[in-house]
N, C-alpha and C positions, 0 to 999 in steps of 0.2 A: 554341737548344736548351737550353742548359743555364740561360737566364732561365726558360722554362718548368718546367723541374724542379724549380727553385729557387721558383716560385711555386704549383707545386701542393704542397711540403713545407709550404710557409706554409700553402695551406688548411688539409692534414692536418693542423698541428698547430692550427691553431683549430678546427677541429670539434672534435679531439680533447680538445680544455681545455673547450668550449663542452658535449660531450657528459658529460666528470667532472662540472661544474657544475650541471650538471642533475642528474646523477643523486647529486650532496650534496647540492640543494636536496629531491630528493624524500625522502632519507633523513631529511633535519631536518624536514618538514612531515608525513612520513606519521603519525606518531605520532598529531600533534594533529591530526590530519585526523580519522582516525579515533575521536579519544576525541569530537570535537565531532557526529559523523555517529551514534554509539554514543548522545552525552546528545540529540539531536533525536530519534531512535528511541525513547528511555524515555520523554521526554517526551508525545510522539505515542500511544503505551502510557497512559499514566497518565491524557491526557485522553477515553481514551473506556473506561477503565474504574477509576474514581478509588478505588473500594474497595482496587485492590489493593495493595501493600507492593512486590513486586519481580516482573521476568518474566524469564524464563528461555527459549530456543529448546526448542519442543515436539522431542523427539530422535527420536520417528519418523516426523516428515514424511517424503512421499515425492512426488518434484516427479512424478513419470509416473502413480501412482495419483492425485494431485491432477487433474492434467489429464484425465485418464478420466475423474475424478465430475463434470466440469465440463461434458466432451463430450456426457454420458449425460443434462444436467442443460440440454441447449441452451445454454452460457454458454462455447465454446469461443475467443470473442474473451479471454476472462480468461484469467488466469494468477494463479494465488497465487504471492508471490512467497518467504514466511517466515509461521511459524505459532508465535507466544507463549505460553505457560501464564504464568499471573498466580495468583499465589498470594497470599497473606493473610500477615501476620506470624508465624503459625504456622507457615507453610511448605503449607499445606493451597491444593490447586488451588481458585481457585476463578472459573475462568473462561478464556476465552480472547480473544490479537491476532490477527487476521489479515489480513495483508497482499494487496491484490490490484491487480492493474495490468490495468485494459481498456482493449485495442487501441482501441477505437470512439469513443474521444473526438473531437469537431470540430477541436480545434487539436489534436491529439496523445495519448499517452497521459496515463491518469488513473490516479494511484497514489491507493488509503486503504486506512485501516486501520479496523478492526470489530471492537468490542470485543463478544465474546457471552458472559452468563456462564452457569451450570453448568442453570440451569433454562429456555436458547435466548433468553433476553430478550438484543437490542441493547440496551447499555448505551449507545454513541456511535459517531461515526464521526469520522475525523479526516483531512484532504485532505495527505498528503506532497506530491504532483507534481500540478500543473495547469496550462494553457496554454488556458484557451478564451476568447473574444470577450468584452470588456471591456464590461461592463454587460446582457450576455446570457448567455453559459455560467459567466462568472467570478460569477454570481450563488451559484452551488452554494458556495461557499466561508461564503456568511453563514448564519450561525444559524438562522435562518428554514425556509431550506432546509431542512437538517441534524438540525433536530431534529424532523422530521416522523419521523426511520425511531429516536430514541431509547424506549426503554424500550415496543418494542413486542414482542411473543412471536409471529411466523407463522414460517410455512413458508419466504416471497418473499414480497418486494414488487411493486406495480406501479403505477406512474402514469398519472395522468387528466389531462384538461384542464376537465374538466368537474366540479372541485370533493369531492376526496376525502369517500367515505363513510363507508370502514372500515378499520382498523387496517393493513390490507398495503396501504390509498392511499397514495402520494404525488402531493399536485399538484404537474405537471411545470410546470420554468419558464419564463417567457412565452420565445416566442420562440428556446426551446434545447433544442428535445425531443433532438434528440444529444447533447446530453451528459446531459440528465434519465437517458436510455435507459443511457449507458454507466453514470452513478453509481450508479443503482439496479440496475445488474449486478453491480456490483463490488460488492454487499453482497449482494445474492440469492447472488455465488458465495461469499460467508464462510459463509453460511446453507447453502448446500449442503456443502459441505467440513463444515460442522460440526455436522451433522446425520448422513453416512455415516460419519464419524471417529471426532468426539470425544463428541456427543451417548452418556451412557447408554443403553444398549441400540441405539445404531447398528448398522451392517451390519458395520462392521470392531471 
């Protein structure tokens, strides 16, 4: 009886040491966790809209009215996840990040970011989180892809297989219309959010 007592204090006292350890290792990491997770975000920012100087969290997002514009907008697999103003050296807005995560991707979700400036033009788009089929949905990650939705002015996009005609084309990638469908959602829902939002003369 009392070897067992004597051997469940031992556990307790190693978890108990194993448990402090942890949570000093999380104290010593969280810092630089997050300033590295902070410069990957600016970065991700600056390359899809390089004019700007600094960006700032837009302060009246609203995650419930976002998901409405989205629902209303047929694009309720998305989620915006965070919404940037990109401002110019002067401090003058002139554009916007937006972040969006669709459920719909083939290996899992797909996070970008959209940069749109003040006159609805996609400046760029940049992939945060991807996980699809290696040499088929991991295509969306190359340039190629990617720059078919820059420096266009629509409404939404939408993909063809049959050899883009007009500016709201994208040709989808051979062999990956799932993830063609999810990427090109996740910028139609930046375009939607920022069209009801922040667009001049929007509805809000």
């Amino acid at each position: 009886m009392n070897k067992m007592i004597k051997n469940a204090l031992i556990l307790m006292a190693i978890t108990l040491v194993a448990g402090l350890g942890l949570g000093v290792v999380y104290e010593i990491t969280k810092a630089p966790i997050a300033a590295a997770q902070e410069k990957a975000t600016q970065e991700a920012y600056k390359s899809v809209l390089s004019e700007a100087s600094e960006f700032a969290d837009y302060a009246d997002f609203d995650a419930k009215e976002a998901a409405g514009i989205l629902e209303e907008a047929g694009l309720s697999s998305d989620i915006i996840d965070a919404v940037a103003e990109a401002k110019d050296k002067s401090g003058e807005v002139i554009g916007y990040v937006i972040t969006v995560t669709s459920k719909e991707g083939y290996g899992g979700d797909i996070r970008i970011s959209t940069g749109i400036d003040t006159t609805g033009t996609v400046k760029g788009v940049s992939i945060l989180s991807i996980s699809e089929t290696a040499g088929l949905g991991m295509k969306a990650t190359e340039d190629e892809f990617q720059n078919q939705f820059k420096d266009k002015q629509v409404d939404s996009f939408a993909y063809t297989k049959s050899g883009a005609s007009a500016d709201n084309e994208i040709d989808a990638l051979s062999g990956a219309t799932i993830t063609t469908n999810a990427f090109t959602n996740d910028v139609n829902a930046a375009l939607a959010y920022y069209t009801e939002v922040l667009a001049e003369g929007g509805s809000n």
